[in-house]
N, C-alpha and C positions, 0 to 999 in steps of 0.2 A: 879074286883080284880082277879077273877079266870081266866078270859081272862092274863091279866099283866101277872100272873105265869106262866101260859102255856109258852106266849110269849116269856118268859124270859129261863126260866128253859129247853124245850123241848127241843133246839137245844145242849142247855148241855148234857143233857142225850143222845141225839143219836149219838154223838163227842165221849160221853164213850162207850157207844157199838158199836164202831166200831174196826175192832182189828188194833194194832199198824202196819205202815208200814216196821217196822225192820222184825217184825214176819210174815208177808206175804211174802217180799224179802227173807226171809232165808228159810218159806216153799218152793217157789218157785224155788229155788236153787235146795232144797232138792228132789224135786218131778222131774227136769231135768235130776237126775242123780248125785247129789250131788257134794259138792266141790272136791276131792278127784279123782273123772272121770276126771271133767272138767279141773283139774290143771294137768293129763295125756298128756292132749291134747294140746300137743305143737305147733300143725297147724289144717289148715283145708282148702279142697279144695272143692268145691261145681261142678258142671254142671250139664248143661239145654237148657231150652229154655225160652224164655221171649216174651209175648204178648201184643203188643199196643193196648190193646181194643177198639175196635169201629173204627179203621184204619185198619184191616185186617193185620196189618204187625208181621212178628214172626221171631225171630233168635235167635241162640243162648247166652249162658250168662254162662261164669267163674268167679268164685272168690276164692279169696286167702287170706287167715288169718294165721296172725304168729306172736306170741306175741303181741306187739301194730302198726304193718304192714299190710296195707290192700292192693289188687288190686283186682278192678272191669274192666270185660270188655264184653260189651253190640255189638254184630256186626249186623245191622240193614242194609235191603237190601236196596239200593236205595240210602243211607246215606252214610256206613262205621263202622268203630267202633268208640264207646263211652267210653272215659277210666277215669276212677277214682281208684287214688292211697294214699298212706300215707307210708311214708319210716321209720316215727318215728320221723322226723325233719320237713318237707315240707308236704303239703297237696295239692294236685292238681287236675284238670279234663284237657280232650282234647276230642276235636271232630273235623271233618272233615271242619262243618258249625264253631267253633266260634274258632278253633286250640286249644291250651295251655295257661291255668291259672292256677295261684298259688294261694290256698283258703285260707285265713288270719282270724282272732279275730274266731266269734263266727260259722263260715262257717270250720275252722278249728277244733275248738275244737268238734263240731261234728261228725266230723268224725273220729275224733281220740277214742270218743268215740263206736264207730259204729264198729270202727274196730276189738275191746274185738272180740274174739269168745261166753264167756259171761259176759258181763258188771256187772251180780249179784252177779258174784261174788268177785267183788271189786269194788262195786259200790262207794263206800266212797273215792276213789278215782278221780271219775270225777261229784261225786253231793253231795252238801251242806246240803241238806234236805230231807227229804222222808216223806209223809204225807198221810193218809189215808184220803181221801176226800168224798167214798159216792160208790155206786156202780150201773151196770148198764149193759143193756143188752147186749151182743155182740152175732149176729147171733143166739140171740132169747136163750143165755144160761146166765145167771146171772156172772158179774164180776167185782170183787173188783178194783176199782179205787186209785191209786198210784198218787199224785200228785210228780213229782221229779224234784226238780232245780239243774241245774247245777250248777258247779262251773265259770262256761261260759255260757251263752245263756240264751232263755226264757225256763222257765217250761215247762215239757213236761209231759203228762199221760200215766201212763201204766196201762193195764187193766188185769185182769189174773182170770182165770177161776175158779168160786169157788168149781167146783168139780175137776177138774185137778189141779187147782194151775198153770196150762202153763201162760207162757206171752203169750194171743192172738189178741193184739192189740195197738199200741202204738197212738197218735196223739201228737201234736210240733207244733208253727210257727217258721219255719226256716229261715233263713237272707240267701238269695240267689243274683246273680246278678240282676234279677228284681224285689227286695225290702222283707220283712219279707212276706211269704207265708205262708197258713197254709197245714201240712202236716200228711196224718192218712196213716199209716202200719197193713196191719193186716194178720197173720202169721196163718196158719195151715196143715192140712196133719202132724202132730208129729210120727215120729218113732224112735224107737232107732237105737244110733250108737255107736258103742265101747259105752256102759252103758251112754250115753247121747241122752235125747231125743229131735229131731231135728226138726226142720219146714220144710217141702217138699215145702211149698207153699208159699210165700210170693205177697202182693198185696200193692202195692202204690199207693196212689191217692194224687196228689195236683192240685189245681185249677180244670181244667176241664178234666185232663189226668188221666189217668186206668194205670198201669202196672204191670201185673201176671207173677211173676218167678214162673215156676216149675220145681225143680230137679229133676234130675233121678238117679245120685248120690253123693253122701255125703261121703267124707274120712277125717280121721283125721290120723294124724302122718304119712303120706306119703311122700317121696321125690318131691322136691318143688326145682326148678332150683338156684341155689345161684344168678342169677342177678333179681330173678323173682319181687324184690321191687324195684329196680332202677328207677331213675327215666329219661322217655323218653329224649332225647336229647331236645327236644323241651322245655319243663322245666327244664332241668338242665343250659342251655343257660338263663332263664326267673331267675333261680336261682343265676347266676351267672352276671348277671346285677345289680340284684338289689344289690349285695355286692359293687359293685364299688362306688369308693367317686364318690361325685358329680361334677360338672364340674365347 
C-alpha cells in the first residue's frame, strides 16, 4: 500500500515543485534585459564567422533581424553562399548545390518564429503551451526545462539556466526537405548590448553536422539597407509561379 502511494502521489508532488513555465519565461525575459530594452530594439545586425567542425571549413556569416524579417547568409569556400530569408510573407533558402526554395507549413512557421529578435517576449504569439517538464544539465550547470508547442510544428525544449535564467539551449524535430530531423542549439558567450544580453556563440547540431557561429559583433538599431529583406530574384520568380492559375 505504501508502495501504491508513493506511486501514485510522488510524481504529483514533484509536478508541484516545479515553478510554472509562465514565471521562468518572464524571469528570463527579465534577466535579458527586460521587455522595455528588447521592444527598443527595432533591428539587429550580427557578423562573424561560422565553423563546419570536423571538415576544417570557416567563413563568414551575417544576419539580419527587423521586426518579424530575417536574412541569413552563410559564404562557404568551395560552395558559395548559403541564404535564408523571411520578408514577413514568404520563407525561403538558396544555395549554389540545390538553388531556390520556398519553405511552406511547419518549415515556415519556424522560421518566422526564429526570426523574433526575442521570441520571449511574445512568445504567446507563436506557442500554444509552455510547460515546465523537469530539469537538466547543460554543460555541467543545472537548467530548467520548458516544454513549448507551437502553434505550428512539434514541441521544442528550452532549457535556461537556473542561476542566470539565460536561454542556453534549445532542442526540436524540425520538418526539413529530408524528412523530420531532430535538432539541438546551444547558445553562449552572453554580453550586453544596448541593455540586452546577447549570445556571442551559437552551435547547431543536426544529424551528424557541428556548426559554431561566433560573432564579433552585435548591433541593434543600425541602418540596415531598405531592399535588405527582398527577396532574391530566384524566389521572387519561384513566388510568382506559384500564383499563376493552373493550366
Amino acid at each position: 500500500m505504501k508502495f501504491l502511494y508513493a506511486f501514485l502521489v510522488a510524481p504529483l508532488l514533484f509536478a508541484a515543485d516545479l515553478p510554472s513555465a509562465d514565471k521562468l519565461l518572464q524571469l528570463s525575459l527579465e534577466r535579458s534585459g527586460g521587455a522595455q530594452a528588447i521592444a527598443k530594439a527595432k533591428n539587429a545586425v550580427m557578423t562573424g564567422t561560422v565553423e563546419m567542425a570536423g571538415h576544417n571549413i570557416t567563413g563568414p556569416v551575417e544576419l539580419y533581424q527587423e521586426g518579424s524579417k530575417s536574412y541569413t547568409v552563410i559564404t562557404v569556400p568551395g560552395i558559395g553562399k548559403m541564404e535564408e530569408g523571411f520578408d514577413g510573407e514568404t520563407a525561403w533558402d538558396m544555395n549554389a548545390l540545390q538553388g531556390a526554395r520556398i519553405k511552406d507549413g511547419e518549415e515556415k512557421a519556424n522560421i518566422e518564429r526564429s526570426s523574433k529578435i526575442s521570441v520571449l517576449s511574445s512568445w504567446r504569439d507563436y506557442y500554444k503551451q509552455a510547460k515546465t517538464v523537469g530539469s537538466e544539465d547543460v554543460g555541467g550547470k543545472p537548467a530548467w526545462k520548458v516544454e513549448m508547442t507551437p502553434k505550428e510544428g512539434k514541441p521544442e525544449v528550452f532549457y535556461f539556466d537556473k542561476d542566470t535564467m539565460l536561454l542556453v539551449r534549445t532542442t526540436a524535430i524540425v520538418a526539413t526537405p529530408l524528412g523530420e530531423i531532430p535538432v539541438e542549439a546551444m547558445m553562449g558567450d552572453y554580453r550586453v548590448v544596448d541593455g540586452i544580453k546577447t549570445p556571442f556563440t551559437m552551435t547547431e547540431k543536426a544529424m551528424s553536422q557541428v556548426m559554431v557561429m561566433k560573432f564579433d559583433k552585435v548591433q541593434y538599431n543600425v541602418p540596415i539597407a531598405a531592399d535588405r529583406f527582398d527577396l532574391p530574384p530566384a524566389v521572387k520568380a519561384l513566388a510568382a509561379k506559384r500564383k499563376q492559375p493552373p493550366q
